[in-house]
SETOR-166199 format. One record per residue: z, x, y of N, C-alpha, C, O in turn. Coordinates in steps of 0.2 Angstrom, whole numbers, plus 5000, padded with zeros to 4 digits. Layout:
REM SETOR-166199
ZXYZXYZXYZXY;...
REM end
This chain:
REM SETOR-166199
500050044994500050005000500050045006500350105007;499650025009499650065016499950035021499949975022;500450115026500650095030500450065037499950095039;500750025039500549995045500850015052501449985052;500850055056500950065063500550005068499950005067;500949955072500949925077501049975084501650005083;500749995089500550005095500649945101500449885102;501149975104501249925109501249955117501749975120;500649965121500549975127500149955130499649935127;500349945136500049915143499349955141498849925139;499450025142498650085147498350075141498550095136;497650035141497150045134496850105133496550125129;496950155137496950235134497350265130497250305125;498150245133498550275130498450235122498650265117;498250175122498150135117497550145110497550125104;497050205113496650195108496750265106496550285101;497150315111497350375109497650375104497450405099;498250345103498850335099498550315092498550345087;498150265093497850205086497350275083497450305078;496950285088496650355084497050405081496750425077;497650435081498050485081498250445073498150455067;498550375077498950365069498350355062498450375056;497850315065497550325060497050375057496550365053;497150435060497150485057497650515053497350565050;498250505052498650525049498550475041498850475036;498150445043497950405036498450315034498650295029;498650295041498850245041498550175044498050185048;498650125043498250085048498450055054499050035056;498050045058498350045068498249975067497849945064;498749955072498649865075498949885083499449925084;498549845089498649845093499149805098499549795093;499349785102499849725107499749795115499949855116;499449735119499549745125500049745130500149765136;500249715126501149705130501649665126501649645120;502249675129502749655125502849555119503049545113;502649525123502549455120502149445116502249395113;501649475114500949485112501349545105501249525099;501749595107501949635100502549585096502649595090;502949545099503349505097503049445092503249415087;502649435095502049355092502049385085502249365079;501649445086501449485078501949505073501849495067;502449535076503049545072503249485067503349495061;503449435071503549365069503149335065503349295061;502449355064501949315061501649375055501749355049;501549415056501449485050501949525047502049575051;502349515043502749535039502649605036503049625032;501949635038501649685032501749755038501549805036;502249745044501949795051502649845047503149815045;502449925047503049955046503750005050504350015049;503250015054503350055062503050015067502549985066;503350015073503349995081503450075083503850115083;502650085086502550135090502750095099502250055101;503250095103503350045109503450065115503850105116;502950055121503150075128503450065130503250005132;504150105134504750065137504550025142504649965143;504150065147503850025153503350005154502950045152;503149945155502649885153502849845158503449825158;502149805163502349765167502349695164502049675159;502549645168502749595167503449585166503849625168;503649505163504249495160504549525155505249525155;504249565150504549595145504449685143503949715140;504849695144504649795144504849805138504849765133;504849855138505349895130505649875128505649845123;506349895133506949865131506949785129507349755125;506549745133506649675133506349665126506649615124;505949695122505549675113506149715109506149705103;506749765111507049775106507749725107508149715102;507849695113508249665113508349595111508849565111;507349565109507049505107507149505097507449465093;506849575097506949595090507549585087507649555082;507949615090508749595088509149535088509649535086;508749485091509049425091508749405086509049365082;508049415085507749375079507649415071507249415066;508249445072508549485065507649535062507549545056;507249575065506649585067506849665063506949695068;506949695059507349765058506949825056507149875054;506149815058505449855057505849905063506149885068;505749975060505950035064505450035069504850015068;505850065074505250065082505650155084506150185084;505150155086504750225090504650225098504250195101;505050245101504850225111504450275112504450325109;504050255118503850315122503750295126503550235128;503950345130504150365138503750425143503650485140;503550405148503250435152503550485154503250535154;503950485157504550525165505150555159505350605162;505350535152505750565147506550555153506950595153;506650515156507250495157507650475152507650425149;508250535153508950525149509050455147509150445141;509150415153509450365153509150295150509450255146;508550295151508050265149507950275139507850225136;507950325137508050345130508750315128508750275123;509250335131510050325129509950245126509950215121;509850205133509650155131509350105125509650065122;508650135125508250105118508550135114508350115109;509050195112509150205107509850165102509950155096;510250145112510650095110510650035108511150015104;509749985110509949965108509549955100509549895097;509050005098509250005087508450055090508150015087;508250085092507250125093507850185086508450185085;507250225085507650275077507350325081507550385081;506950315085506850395088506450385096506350335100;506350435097505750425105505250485107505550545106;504650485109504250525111504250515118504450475122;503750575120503850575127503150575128502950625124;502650555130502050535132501850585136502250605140;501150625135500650615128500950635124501250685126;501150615117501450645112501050665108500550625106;501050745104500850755101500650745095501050735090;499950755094499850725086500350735081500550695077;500550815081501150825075501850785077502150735074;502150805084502650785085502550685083503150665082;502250655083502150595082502150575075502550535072;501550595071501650605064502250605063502550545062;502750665063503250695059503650605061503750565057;503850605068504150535069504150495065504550485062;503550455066503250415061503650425053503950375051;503550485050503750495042504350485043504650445040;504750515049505650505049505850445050506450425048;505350395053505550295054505450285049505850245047;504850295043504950255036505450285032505750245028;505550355032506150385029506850355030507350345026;506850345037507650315038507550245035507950235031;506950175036507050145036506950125025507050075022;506750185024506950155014507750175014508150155010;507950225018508550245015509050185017509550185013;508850145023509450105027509150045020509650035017;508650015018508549945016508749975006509049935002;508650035004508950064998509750044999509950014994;510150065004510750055004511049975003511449955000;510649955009510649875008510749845002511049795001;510249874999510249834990510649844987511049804983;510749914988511449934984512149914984512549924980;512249884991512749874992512549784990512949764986;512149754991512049674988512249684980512649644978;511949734978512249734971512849744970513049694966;513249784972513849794969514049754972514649774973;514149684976514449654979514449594975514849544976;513649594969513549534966513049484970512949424967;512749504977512349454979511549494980511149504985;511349524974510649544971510249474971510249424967;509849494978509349434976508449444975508049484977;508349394973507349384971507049444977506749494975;507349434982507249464986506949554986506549584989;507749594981507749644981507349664973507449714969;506949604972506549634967505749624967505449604963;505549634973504949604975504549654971504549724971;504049604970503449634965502549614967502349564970;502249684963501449644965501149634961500549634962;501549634954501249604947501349534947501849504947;500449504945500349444942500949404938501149344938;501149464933501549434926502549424932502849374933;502549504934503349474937503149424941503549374940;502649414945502649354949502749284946502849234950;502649274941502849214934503649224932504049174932;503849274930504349274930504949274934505549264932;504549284941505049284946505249204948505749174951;504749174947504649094947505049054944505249004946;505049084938505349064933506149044934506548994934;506149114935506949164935507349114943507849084942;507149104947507049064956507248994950507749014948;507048954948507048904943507648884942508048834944;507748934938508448944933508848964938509348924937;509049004943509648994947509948954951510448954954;509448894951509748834953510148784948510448734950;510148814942510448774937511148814934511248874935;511448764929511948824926511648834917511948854912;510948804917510848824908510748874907510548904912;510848904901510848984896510049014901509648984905;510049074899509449114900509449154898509849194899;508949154891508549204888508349274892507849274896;508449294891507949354893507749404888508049434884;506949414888506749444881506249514888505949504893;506649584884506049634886506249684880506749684876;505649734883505749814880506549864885506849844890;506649884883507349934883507149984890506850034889;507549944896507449974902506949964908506749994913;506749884905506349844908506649804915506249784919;507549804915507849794921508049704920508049654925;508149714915508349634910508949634916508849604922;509449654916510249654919510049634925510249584927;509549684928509549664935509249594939509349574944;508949574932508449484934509049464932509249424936;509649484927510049424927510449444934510249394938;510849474937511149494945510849454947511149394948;509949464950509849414954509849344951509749314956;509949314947509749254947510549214947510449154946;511049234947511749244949511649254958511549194961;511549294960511649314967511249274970511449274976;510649214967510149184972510349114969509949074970;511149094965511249024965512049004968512349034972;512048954964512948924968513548964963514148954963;513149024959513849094956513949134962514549154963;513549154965513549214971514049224972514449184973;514149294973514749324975515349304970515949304972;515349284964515849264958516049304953516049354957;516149324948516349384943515549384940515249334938;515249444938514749444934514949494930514849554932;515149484924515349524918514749544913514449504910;514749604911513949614907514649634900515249644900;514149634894514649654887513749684885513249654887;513749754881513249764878513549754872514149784870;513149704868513649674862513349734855513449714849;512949784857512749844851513149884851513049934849;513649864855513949944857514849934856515349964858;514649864853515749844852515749844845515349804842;516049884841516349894834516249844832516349804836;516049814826515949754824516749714822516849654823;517249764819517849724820518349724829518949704829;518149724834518449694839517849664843517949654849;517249644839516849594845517149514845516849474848;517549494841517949444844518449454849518449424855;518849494848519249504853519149534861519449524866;518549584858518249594866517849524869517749524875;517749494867517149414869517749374870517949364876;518249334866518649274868519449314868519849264869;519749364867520149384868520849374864520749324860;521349384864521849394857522649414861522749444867;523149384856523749384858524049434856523849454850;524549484860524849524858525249504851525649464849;525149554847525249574838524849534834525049514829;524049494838523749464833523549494825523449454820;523549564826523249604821523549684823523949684828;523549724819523549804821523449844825522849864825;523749864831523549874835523549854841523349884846;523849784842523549744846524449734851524849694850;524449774854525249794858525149744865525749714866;524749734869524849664873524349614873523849604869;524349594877523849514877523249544880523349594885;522649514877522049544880521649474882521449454877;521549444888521049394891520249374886519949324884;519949454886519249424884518949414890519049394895;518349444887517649424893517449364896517249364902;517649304891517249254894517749214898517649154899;518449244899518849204903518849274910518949274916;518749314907518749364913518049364917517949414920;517649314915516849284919517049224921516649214926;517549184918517549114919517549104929517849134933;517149064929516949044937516149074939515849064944;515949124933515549174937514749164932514349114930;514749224931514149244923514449284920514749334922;514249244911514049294908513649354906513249314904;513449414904512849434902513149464895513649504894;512649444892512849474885512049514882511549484880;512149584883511749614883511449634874511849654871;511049624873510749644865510949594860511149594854;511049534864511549484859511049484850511249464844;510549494851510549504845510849564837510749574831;511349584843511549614838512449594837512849634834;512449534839512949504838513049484830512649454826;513549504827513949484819513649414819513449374823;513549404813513649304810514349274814514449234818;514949314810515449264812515549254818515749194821;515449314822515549294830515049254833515149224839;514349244830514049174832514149114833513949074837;514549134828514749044825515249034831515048984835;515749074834516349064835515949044847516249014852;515349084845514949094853514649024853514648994858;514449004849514048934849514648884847514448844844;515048874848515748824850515748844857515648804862;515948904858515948924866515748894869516048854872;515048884869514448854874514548784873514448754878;514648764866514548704864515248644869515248594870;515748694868516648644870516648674876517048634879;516448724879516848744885517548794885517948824889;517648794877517948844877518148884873517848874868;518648954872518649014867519449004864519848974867;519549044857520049034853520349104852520549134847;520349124860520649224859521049214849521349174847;520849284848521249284841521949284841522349324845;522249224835523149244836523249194840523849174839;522849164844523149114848523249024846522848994843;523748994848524048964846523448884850523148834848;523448914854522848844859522248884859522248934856;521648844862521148844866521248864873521748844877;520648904876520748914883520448894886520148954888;520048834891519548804895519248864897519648914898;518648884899518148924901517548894906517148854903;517548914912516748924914516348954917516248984922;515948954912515549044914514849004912514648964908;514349054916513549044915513349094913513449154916;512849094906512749144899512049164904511849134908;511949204902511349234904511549294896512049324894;510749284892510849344888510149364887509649324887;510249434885509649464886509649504878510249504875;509149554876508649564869508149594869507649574873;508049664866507549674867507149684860506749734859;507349614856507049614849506949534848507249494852;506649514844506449464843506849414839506749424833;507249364843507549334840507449304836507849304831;506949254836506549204830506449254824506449234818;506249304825506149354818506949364816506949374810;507449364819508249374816508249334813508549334807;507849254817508249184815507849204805508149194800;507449214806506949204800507249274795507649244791;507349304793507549354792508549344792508949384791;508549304792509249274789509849304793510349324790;509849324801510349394804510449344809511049344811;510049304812510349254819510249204817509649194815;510749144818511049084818510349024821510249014827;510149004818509548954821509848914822509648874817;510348874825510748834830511048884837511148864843;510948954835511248974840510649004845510649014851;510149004843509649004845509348964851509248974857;509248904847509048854850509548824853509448764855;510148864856510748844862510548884867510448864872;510348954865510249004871509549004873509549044878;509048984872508248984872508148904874507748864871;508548894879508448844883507848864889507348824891;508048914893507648944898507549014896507749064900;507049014890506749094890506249114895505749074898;506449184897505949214900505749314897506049344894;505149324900505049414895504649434900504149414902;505149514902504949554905504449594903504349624898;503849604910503449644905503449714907503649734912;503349754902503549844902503249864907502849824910;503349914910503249954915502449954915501949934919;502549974911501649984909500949944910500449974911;501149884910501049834912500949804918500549754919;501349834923501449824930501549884934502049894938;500749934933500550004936500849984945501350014947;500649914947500549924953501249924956501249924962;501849924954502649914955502749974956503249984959;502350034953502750094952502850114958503450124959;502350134963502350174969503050164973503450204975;503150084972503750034977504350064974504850094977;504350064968504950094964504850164964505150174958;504650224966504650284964504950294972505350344973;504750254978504850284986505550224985506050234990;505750174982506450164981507050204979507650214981;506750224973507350274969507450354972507950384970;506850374977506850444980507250444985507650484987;507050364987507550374992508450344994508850344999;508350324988509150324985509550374982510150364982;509250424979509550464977509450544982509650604980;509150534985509150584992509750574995510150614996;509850504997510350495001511050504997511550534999;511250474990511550494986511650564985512250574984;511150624985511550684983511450724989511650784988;511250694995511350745002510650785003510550815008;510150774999509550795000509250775003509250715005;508650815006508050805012507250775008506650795009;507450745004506750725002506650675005507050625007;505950665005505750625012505150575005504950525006;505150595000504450544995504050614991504150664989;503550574991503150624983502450624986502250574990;502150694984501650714985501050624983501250584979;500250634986500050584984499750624977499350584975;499650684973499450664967500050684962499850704957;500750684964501250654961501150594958501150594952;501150544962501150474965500550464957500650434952;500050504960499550464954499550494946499150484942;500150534945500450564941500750514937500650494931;501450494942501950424941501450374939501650334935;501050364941500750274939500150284933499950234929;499950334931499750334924499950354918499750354912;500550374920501050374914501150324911501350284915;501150314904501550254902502350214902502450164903;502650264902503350254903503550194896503550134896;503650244892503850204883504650194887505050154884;505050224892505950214892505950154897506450134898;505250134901505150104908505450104915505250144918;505950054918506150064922506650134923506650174927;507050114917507550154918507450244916507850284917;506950254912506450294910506350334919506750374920;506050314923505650294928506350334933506350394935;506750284934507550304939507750394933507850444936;507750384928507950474925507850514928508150564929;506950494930506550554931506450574937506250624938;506650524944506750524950507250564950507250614954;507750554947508450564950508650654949509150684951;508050654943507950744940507850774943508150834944;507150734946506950794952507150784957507450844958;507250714964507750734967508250804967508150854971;508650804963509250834963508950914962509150964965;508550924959508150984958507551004963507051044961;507550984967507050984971507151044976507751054977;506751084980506851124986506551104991506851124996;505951074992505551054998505850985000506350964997;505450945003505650895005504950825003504750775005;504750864997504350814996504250824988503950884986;504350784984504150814977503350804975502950764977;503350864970502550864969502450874961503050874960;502250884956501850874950502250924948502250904942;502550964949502851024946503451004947503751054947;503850964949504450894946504450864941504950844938;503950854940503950794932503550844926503050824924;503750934924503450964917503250914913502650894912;504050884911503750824905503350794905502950784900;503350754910502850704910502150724911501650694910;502150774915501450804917501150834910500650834908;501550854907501250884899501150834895500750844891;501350754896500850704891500350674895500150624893;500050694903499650664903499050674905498950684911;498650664903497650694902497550714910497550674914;497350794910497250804916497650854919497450894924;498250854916499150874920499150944914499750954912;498750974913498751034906498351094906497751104903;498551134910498351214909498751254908499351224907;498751314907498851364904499451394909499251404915;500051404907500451444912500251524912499851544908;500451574917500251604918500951644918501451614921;501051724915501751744913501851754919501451774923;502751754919503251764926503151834925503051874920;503151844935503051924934503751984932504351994933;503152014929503552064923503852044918504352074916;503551984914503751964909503151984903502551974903;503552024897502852034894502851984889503251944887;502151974886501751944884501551944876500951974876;501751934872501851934865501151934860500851874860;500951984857500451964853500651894849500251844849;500951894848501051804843500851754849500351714849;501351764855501151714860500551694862500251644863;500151774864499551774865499151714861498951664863;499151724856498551684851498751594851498351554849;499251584854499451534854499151494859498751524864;499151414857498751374863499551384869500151384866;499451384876499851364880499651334884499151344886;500251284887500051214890500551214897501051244896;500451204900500751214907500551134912500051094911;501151124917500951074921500351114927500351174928;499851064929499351074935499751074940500151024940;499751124946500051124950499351114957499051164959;499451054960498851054964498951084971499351064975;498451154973498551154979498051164986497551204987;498151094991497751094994497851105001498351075004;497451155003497351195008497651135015498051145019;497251075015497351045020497650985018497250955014;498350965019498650935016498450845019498750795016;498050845025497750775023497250765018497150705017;496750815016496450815014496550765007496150715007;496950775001497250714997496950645000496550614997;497250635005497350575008496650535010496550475011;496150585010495650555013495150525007494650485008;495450534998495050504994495650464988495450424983;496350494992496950444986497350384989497850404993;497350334988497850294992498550314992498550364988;499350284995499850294993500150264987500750274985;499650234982499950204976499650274969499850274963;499350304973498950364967498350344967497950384965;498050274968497450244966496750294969497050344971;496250294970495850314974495450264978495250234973;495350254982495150244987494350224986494050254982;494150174989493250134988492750184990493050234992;492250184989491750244991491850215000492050255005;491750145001491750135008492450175012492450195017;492750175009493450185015493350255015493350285020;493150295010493250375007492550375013492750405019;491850345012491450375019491650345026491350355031;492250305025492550305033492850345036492850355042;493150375030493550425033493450485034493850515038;492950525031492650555031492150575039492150625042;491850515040491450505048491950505053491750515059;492550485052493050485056493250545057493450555063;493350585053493550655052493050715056493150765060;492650695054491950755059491850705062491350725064;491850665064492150635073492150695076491750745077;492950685076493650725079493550785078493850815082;493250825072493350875072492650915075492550975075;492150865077491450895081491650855086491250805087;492050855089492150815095491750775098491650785103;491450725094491050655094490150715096489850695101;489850755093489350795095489150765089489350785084;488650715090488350665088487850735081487950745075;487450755085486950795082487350845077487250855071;487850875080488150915074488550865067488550875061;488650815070489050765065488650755059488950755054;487850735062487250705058487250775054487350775048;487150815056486950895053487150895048486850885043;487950905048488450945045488550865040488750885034;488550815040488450765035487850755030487850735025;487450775033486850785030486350725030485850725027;486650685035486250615036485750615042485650675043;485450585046485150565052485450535056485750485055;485250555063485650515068485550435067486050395067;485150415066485050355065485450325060485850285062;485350325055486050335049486650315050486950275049;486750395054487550405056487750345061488150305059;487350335066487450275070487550185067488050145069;486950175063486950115059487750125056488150085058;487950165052488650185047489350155052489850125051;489050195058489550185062489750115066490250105068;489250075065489149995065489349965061489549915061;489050005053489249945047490249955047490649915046;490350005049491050025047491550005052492150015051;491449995057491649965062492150045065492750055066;491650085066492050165071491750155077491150125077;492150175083492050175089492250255090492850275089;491550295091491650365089491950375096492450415096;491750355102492250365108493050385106493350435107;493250325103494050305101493950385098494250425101;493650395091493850465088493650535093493950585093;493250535096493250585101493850615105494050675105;493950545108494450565111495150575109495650575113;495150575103496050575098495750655096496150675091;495250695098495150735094495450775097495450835095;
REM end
């Protein structure tokens, strides 16, 4: 997905300088002439990711008046000021009231870039935090799992569906598809919000205390047993339950889980009463329960209590287009997590991360960020972060070359050796002008856009040199310039 920078100034020079500038850095420009006009768009395009903003602007509405508009209308896209005169007081200001940074007009193309990268960097670190604390707060919503896969977008419908209600939810995926997290949101987006949400991985409780960890037991029920233990589903009662791999739940403890669901409530072991309970099941599997039920291991009554609202995740793998969202998610949570400067991943990282399969998926996915993160030295991870992965995937496989002064073994020698590609390009937009930020590549049209854009600016609009060195004809280059909609003036003068 490409980012979006909004441009807001009065001077149409300073405006097509700027839009030139940004969209040479390989992003896309939207324009506003003035303040009410950048607000209109804000309000209406959800897609803008930076406000490039001029403090001074005639009219009713200036700089400060669109952050102080924005802020009434909860508006939290990072903005960028730029100032003419670089008045202290004037900056102090916008910055009070929420601007992440400021230039001082003409600002230079690097100093401007670099800004720009520091507003989406601050602005994944502040909305990563955000989630994080929704989660652990228990108010994880649809929201913070937004998706551009076809199949999540079914599932996400579904899942919106079922938080309106209090019936079971199935949940069926592969191991690390983020089963847990669909259950949080769908708690977090109904009437449990903010209530107990208790998870049990039921493969992981000894098979003699998954009664007493599930409905819970009286002091000296059994051996061992020296005080009173509540149990899971009264230490959920009010909230959710998640009971994770339930198919790997005992027979007897079925029996005693499907009364659960069935009376509203459990018979802690040793106890002389029943204990009323309300709790909402959410259970998830990453096997197939119908083949349990068939195969003589799961309860077909209990089945058909918790497979009232099935739904199934689909693997990573399946949903290439999620990855980018999630790799500049996890980079930038665990950057802020371990005190590092990583700012995101190179783009043929990026296209590294989306054609790997990922057999562990999401959570597979979060290992491998958080690897390199923490191992990282620059501020940008690149292809030589992910060995492993870069060694199973077609393309990512040459020949290491020995550490100097290390010597080199006739056995070794004859051996095949494989090593991760370490790509290096001289001009580090250059990537950019043929790979999108998701790794995908880019149309032949946008690739010959940018390209005509490029020798523009770098033949400073010298029409004849442009046609030369492209190999095309003036006439051509002109026509091109019209099919594609470039105003070689605008690129001339960003050059």
């Amino acid at each position: 997905m490409t980012t979006t920078v909004l441009i807001v100034d009065d001077d149409p020079v300073q405006r097509r300088l700027a839009e030139a500038s940004v969209r040479r850095f390989g992003f896309e420009a939207r324009t506003a002439e003035n303040g009410a006009e950048a607000l209109s768009l804000l309000r209406a395009q959800h897609d803008i990711d930076v406000v490039l903003l001029d403090l001074v602007m005639p009219g009713g509405l200036d700089g400060l008046g669109v952050l102080s508009e924005m802020r009434k209308g909860d508006i939290d896209t990072p903005v960028i000021v730029q100032t003419a005169n670089g008045s202290i007081d004037a900056v102090v200001s916008a910055m009070r009231a929420g601007a992440v940074d400021f230039v001082v007009k003409p600002a230079g193309a690097e100093r401007l870039q670099v800004s720009i990268k520091n507003a989406l960097r601050v602005d994944q670190l502040e909305e990563e935090v955000r989630r994080m604390r929704r989660r652990a707060s228990g108010a994880l919503t649809f929201r913070d799992l937004a998706s551009k896969s076809p199949d999540m977008d079914r599932v996400m419908r579904l899942a919106e569906r079922a938080a309106k209600s209090t019936i079971p939810v199935l949940i069926e995926g592969e191991s690390g598809v983020g089963k847990e997290v669909l259950a949080r949101a769908i708690q977090g987006s109904g009437d449990r919000r903010g209530k107990p949400f208790v998870t049990v991985n039921c493969g992981a409780i000894p098979e003699n205390l998954v009664e007493s960890t599930l409905f819970g037991h009286e002091k000296g029920a059994f051996t061992g047993a020296t005080e009173r233990h509540t149990g899971k589903f009264v230490e959920a009662s009010g909230g959710t339950l998640f009971l994770d791999e339930i198919g790997e739940l005992p027979l007897d403890a079925q029996v005693k889980l499907l009364r659960a669901l069935q009376e509203g409530e459990v018979d802690p072991v040793g106890a002389k009463r029943s204990v009323r309970v309300d709790i909402r099941l959410v259970s998830a599997t990453n096997r197939s329960l119908l083949d349990l039920v068939k195969a003589g291991k799961f309860r077909e009554d209990l089945y058909y209590r918790l497979n009232v609202f099935p739904m199934t995740l689909p693997p990573l793998r399946a949903r290439r287009e999620d990855i980018p969202d999630l790799v500049r998610s996890f980079c930038a949570r665990f950057s802020a997590e371990e005190s590092k400067r990583v700012r995101g991943v190179s783009a043929e990282a990026m296209a590294l991360l989306t054609r790997y399969s990922w057999p562990g998926n999401v959570r597979q996915l979060e290992n491998a960020l958080f690897r390199a993160v923490v191992l990282a030295d620059g501020d940008e991870l690149t292809v030589s972060e992910f060995p492993q992965i870069a060694a199973q995937v077609e393309g990512f496989d040459i020949r290491i070359p020995p550490a100097p002064g290390q010597p080199v073994s006739a056995h070794a020698a004859l051996e095949p050796v494989r090593e991760i590609v370490r790509v290096e390009v001289r001009d580090p937009h250059a990537m950019s002008l043929v790979v999108e930020e998701t790794g995908e590549m880019k149309t032949m049209e946008a690739v010959e856009s940018e390209v005509i854009r490029y020798a523009l600016q770098y033949y400073r609009g010298r029409m004849s040199e442009v046609s030369r060195r492209l190999g095309i004809g003036r006439s051509t280059l002109y026509r091109k310039l019209k099919d594609l909609g470039i105003d070689e003036k605008a690129e001339d003068a960003a050059a």
